[in-house]
NUMI-734494 format. One line per 8 residues: number of its first residue (from 1); their letters; for each residue z, y, x of C-alpha. Coordinates in Angstrom, 2 decimals, decimal comma. Example, Ala and Ser with C-alpha at 12.3 -4.5 7.8 and 13.67 -1.06 7.14 Angstrom:
% residues 2
1) AS) 7,80 -4,50 12,30 | 7,14 -1,06 13,67
% end
This chain:
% residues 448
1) XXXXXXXX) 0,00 0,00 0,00 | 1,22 2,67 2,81 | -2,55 1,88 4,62 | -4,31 2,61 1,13 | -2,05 5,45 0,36 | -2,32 6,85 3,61 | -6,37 6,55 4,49 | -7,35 7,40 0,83
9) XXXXXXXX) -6,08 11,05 0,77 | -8,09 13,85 1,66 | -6,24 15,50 4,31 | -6,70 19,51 4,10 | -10,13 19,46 2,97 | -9,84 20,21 -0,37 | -7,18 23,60 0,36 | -10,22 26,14 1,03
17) XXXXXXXX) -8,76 26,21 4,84 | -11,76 25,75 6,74 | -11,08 23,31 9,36 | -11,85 26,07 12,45 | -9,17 28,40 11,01 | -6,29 25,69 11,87 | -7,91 24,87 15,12 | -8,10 28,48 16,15
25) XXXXXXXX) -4,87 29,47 14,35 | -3,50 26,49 16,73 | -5,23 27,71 20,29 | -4,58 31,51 19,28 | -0,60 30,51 18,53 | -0,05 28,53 21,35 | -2,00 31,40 23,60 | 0,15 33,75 22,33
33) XXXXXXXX) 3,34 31,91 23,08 | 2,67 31,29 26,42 | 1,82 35,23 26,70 | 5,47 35,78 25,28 | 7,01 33,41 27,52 | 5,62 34,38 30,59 | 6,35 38,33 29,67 | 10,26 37,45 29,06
41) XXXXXXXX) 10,55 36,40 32,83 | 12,75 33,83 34,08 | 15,65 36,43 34,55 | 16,47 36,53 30,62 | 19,15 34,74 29,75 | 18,55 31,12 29,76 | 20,28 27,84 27,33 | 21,86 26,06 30,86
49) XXXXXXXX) 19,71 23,19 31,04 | 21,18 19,18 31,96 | 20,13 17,83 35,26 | 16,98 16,66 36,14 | 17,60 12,71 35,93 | 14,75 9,76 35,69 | 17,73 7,51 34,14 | 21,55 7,76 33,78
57) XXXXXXXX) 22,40 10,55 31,19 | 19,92 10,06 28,63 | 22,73 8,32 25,83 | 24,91 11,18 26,39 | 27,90 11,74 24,34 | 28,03 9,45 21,51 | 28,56 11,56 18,32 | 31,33 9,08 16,87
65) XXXXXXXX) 33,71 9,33 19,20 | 35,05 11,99 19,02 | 35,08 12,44 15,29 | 38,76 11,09 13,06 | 39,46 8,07 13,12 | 38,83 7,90 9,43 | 35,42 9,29 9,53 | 34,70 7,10 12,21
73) XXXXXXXX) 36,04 3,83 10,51 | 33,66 5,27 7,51 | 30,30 5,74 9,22 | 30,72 2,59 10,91 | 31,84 0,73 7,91 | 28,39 2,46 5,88 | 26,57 1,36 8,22 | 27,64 -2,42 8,67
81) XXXXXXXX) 27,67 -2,63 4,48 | 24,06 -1,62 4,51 | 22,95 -3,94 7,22 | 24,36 -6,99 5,53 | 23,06 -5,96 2,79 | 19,79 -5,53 3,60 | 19,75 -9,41 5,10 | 21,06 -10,28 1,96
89) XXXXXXXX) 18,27 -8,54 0,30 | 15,48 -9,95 2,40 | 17,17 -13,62 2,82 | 17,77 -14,00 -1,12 | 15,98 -11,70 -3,05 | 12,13 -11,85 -3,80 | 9,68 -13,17 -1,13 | 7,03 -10,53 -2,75
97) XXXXXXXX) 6,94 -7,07 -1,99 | 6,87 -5,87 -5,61 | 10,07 -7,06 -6,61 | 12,20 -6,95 -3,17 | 13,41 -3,23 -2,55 | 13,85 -4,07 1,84 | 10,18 -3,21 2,58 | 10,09 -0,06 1,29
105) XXXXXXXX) 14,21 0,69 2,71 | 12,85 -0,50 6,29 | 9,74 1,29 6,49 | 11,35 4,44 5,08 | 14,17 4,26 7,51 | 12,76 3,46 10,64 | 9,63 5,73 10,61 | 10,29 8,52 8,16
113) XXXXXXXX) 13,94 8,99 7,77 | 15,83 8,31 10,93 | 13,16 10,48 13,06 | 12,75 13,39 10,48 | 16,84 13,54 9,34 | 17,28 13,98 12,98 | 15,48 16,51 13,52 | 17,35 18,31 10,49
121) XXXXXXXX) 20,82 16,69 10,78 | 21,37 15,84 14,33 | 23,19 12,81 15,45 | 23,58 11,45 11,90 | 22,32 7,51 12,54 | 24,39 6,99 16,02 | 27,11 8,01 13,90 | 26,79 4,99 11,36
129) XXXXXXXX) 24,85 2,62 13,57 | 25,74 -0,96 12,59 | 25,01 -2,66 16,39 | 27,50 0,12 17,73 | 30,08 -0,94 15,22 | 29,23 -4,53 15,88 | 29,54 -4,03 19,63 | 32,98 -2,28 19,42
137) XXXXXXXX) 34,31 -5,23 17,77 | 32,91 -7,36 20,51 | 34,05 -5,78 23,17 | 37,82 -5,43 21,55 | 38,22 -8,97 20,60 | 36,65 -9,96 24,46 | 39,22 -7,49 25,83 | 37,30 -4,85 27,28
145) XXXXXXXX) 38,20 -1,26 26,19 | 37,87 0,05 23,03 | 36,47 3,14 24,25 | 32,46 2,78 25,73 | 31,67 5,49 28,22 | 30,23 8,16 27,00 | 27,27 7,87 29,76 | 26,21 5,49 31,81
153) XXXXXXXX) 25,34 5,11 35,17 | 21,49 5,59 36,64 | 22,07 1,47 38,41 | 22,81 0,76 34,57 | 19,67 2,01 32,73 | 17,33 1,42 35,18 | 16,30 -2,38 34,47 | 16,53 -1,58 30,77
161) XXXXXXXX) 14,91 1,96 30,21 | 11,84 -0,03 28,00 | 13,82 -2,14 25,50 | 14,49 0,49 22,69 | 10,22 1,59 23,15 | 9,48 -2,39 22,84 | 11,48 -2,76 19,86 | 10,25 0,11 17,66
169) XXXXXXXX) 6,81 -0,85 18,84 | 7,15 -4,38 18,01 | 7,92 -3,06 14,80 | 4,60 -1,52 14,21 | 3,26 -4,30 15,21 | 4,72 -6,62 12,53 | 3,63 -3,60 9,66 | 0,52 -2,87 10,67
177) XXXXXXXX) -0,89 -6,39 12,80 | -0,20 -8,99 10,42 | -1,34 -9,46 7,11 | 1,77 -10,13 5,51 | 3,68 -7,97 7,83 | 5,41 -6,31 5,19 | 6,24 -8,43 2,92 | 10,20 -9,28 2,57
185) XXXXXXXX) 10,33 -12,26 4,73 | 9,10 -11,27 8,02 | 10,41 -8,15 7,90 | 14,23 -10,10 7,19 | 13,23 -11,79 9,91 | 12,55 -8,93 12,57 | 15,98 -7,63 11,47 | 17,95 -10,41 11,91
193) XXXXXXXX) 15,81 -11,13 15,31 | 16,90 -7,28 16,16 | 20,77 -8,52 14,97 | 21,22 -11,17 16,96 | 19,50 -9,44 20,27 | 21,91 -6,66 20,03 | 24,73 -9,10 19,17 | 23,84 -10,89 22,12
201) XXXXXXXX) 23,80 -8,21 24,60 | 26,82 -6,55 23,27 | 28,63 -10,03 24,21 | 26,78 -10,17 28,04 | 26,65 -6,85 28,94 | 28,54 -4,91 26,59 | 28,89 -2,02 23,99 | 26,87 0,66 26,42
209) XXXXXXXX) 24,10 -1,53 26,58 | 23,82 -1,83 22,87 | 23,72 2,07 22,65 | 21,07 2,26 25,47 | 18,80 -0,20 23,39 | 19,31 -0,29 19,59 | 16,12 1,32 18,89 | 17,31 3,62 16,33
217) XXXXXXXX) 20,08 5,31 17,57 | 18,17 6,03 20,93 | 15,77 7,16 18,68 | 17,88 9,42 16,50 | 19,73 10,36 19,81 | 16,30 11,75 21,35 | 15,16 13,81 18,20 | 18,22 15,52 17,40
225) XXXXXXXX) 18,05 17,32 20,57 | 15,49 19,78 18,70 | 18,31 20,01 15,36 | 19,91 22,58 14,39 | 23,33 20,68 13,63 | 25,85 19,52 16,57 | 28,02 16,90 16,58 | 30,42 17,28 19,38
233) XXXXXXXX) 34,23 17,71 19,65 | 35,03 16,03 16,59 | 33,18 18,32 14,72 | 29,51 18,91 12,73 | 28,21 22,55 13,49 | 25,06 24,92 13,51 | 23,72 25,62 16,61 | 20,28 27,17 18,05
241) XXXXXXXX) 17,87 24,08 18,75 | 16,97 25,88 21,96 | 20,96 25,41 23,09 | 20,27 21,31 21,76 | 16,99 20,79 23,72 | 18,36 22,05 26,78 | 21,19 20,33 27,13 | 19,88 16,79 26,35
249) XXXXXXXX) 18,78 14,89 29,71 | 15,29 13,57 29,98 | 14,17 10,59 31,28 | 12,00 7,27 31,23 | 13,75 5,55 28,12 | 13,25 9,73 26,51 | 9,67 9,17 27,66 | 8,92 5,64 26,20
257) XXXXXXXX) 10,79 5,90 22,75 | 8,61 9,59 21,81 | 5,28 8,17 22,85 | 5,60 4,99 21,26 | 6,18 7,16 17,53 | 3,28 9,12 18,47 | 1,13 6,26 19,52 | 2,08 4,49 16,62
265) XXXXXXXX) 1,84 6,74 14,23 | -1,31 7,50 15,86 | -2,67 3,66 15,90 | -2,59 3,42 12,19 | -4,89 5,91 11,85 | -6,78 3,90 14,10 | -6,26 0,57 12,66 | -7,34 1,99 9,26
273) XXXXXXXX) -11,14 3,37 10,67 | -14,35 2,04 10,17 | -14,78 1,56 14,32 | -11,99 -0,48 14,85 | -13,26 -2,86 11,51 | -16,11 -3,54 13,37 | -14,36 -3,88 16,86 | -11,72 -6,42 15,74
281) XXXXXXXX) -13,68 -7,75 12,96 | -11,75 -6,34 10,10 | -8,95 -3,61 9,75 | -5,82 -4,18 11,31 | -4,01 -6,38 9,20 | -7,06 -8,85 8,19 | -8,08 -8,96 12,14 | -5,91 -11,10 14,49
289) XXXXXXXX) -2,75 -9,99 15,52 | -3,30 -9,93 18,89 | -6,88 -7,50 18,33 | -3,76 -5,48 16,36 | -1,53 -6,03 19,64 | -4,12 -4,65 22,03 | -4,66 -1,60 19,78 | -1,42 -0,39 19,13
297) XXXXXXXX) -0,77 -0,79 23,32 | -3,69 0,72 24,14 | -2,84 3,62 21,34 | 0,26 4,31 22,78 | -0,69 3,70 26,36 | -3,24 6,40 25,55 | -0,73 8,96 24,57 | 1,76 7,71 27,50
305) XXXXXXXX) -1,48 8,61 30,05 | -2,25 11,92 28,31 | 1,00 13,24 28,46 | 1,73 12,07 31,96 | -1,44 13,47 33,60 | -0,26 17,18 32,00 | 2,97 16,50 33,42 | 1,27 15,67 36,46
313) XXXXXXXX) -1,11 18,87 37,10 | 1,81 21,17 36,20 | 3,88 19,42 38,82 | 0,76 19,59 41,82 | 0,49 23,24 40,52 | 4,65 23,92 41,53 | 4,21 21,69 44,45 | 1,27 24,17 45,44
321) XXXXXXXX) 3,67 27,41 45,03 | 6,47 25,90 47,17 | 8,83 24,66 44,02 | 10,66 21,38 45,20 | 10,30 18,46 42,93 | 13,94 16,31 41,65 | 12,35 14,01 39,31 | 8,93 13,34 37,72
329) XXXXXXXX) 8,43 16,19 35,16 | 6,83 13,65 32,35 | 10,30 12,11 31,35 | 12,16 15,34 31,82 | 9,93 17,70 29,40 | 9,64 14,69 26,75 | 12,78 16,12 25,22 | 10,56 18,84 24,23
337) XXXXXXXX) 8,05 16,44 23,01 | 10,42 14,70 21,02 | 10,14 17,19 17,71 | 6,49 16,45 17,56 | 7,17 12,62 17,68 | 9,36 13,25 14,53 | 6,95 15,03 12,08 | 4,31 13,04 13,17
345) XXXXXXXX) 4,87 10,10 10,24 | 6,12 12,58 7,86 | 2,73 14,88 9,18 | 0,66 12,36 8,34 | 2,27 10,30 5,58 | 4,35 12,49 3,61 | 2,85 11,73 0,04 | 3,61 8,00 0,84
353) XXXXXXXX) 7,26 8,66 2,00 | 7,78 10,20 -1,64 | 6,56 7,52 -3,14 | 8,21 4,99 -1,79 | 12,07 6,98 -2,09 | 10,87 6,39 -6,18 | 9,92 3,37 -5,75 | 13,06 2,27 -3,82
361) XXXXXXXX) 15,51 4,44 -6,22 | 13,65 2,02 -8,98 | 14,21 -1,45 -7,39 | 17,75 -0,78 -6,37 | 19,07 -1,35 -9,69 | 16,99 -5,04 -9,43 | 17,21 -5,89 -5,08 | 16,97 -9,47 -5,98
369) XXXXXXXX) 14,35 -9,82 -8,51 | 15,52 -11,00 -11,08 | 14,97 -8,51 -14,32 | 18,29 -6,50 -13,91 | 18,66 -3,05 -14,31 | 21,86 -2,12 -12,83 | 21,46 2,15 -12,09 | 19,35 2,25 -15,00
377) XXXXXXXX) 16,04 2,96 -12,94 | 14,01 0,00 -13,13 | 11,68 1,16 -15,63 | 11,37 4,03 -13,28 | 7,46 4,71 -11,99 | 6,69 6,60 -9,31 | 5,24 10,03 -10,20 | 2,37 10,04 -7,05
385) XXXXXXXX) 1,85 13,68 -8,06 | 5,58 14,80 -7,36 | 4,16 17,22 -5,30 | 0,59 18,79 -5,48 | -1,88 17,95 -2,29 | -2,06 21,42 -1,34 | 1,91 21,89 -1,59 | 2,24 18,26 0,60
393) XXXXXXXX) -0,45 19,65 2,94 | 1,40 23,43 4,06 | 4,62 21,65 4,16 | 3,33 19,31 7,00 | 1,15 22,36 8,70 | 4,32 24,17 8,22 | 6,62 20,59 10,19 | 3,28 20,83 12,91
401) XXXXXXXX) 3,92 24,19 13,62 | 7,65 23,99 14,30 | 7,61 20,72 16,29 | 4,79 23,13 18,70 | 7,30 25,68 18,81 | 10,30 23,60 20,04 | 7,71 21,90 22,48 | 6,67 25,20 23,73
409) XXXXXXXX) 10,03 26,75 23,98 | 12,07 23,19 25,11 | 9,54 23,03 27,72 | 9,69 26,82 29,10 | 13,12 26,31 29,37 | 12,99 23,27 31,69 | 10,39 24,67 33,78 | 12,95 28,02 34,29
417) XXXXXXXX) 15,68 25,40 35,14 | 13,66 23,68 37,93 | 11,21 25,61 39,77 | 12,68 29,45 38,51 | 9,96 32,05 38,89 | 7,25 29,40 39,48 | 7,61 28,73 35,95 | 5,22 31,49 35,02
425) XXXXXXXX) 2,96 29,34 36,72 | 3,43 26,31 35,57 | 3,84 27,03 31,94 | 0,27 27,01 31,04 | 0,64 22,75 31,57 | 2,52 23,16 28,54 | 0,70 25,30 26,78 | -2,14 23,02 27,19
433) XXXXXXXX) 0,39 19,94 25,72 | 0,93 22,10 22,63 | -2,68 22,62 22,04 | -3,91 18,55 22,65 | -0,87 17,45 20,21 | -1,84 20,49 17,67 | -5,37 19,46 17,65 | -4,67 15,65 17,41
441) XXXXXXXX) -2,49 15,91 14,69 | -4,84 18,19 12,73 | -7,50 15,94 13,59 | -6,18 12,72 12,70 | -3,02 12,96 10,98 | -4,17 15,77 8,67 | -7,86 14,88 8,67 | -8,61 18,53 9,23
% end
């Protein structure tokens, strides 16, 4: 449904917006930023900005914590009642998609509303995690102490920097390679697969490796740099999400979870054109799952190579000036990156998100199937035209616009930090970022 839903709409070109306006309006924006940037200097006063580090700090402080005890207990709690009930849901309920509510609760929740909530709430998933819940209770009843680390060493994340990236990617896979990829039992299966992994490493190597590698709290972690809500000291707070970008560490596991949403997101578009039919010999999910294997890696191994070789010429380009080099700028600047990764479902897909969140408000009162009607929503359709195309269409140029901005400003701000007045130098590698992601999306998200 999300493939016909998705590839059936017709983008912006029914909204009188000719399709060179948005191009230009993108170029002439990003332009225009870069002019303002460069004008402010690097002597203004600057967000202090974390250290430059490949691995080590990316986790951070986790948001939990530090919060009550109660509050703690509660998230935790919320989020351990929702994961057993969702392999409840997939185990016994329905085997078909039309009558088993975990489908829809799965796709909404990994691509649409752990990214995008992040971006607006912050921290809120690491918060309720289950696997970080189920990993404290590990490590208590094995003795170790009830308190992770807050961060972890650069020894510690170094062998394991690719696991969440692998996880969310094996994910698309599963959705958008197989045929029956989203129907209740596979999915269930993938989940309890992704259970027993993180159960399994939380009993070998502990509770900070489960926080370095459940996939969506490194996720949510990595986006809510760009929020405007903290959650630190024990308390939830607004904040500028210049301050939020700056202070979040980049890094390789940064680096691999935001170009594996783009190059997913991305690869569906793919999967769903007429070229790729006649390369695999069908669309994604009738071809073989390994045609739908090679794609998605090559999609996101695509955007991985894009971004990298920007990184790359602004780095020759402050090598050239005499700026010293701590760390590879790719991973460190991908906290800027990470805002666009989190529109880009929404970007492309928001008409389907709102109609699954009816559809899944209408099967909760009947999870297993079985003609009850427990909320009182079953009868409930989904109204497809909730929103007019046209509204749907400015609120996602409106998301694309300020995902550029926090790229453009996130990334200023880490170029000040490391190479000072050779920034104004460099920042046109940036600029250049803003301008391939703004066209892409346009181009193939928004089918401008």
């Amino acid at each position: 449904m999300s493939l016909v839903l998705a590839h059936g709409a017709e983008g912006l070109t029914g909204d009188g917006v000719p399709a060179g306006v948005l191009y230009g309006a993108v170029l002439v924006g990003v332009v225009l930023g870069v002019v303002g940037l460069r004008a402010r200097g690097t002597s203004s006063a600057a967000p202090t900005v974390a250290a430059a580090s490949i691995d080590g700090t990316e986790v951070g402080p986790w948001p939990g914590d530090e919060l009550p005890a109660a509050a703690r207990v509660a998230g935790q709690s919320l989020g351990l009642a929702a994961l057993v009930l969702a392999l409840v849901v997939g185990w016994g309920g329905s085997p078909l998609s039309g009558l088993n509510p975990l489908p829809l609760a799965m796709i909404a929740v990994v691509w649409w509303a752990v990214p995008a909530l992040a971006l607006l709430l912050g921290d809120w998933w690491r918060v309720i995690d289950p696997y970080d819940a189920l990993a404290a209770g590990i490590d208590r009843m094995r003795g170790r102490t009830s308190d992770a680390p807050t961060t972890t060493g650069a020894d510690d994340e170094a062998d394991d920097w690719w696991v969440p990236a692998v996880l969310l990617a094996s994910f698309a896979w599963l959705t958008t390679g197989w045929i029956d990829g989203q129907d209740p039992r596979p999915l269930v299966a993938w989940l309890t697969a992704l259970t027993a992994l993180m159960v399994g490493g939380a009993l070998v190597a502990g509770r900070p490796w489960v926080r370095r590698s459940s996939p969506m709290a490194v996720l949510c972690g990595v986006v809510a740099g760009g929020s405007p809500v903290r959650w630190d000291g024990g308390r939830v707070g607004l904040r500028s999400p210049r301050l939020g970008l700056a202070a979040r560490a980049g890094g390789r596991r940064t680096l691999a979870v935001v170009v594996t949403l783009i190059g997913a997101t991305l690869w569906e578009v793919v999967a769903g054109s007429a070229w790729w039919a006649d390369l695999a010999g069908g669309a994604a999910t009738s071809a073989t799952p390994w045609w739908a294997l090679f794609g998605l890696a090559a999609t996101i191994g695509a955007v991985a190579l894009a971004w990298w070789a920007l990184a790359r010429l602004g780095e020759i380009a402050a090598l050239a000036r005499g700026a010293t080099l701590a760390e590879p700028l790719a991973g460190d600047l991908a906290v800027a990156l990470a805002g666009c990764a989190a529109v880009a479902p929404i970007v492309h897909q928001l008409s389907t998100f709102l109609v699954y969140v009816q559809d899944l408000v209408a099967m909760s009162s009947d999870p297993f199937g079985r003609g009850a009607n427990v909320f009182g929503t079953a009868r409930w359709r989904a109204d497809e035209t909730l929103i007019s195309a046209a509204t749907a269409n400015w609120i996602q140029l409106g998301l694309l616009g300020a995902a550029l901005a926090l790229l453009m400003v996130g990334g200023w701000d880490r170029l000040v930090a490391r190479f000072d007045r050779v920034a104004l130098d460099v920042v046109w590698s940036v600029g250049a970022a803003a301008v391939l992601v703004g066209v892409v999306y346009l181009r193939y998200l928004l089918g401008a």
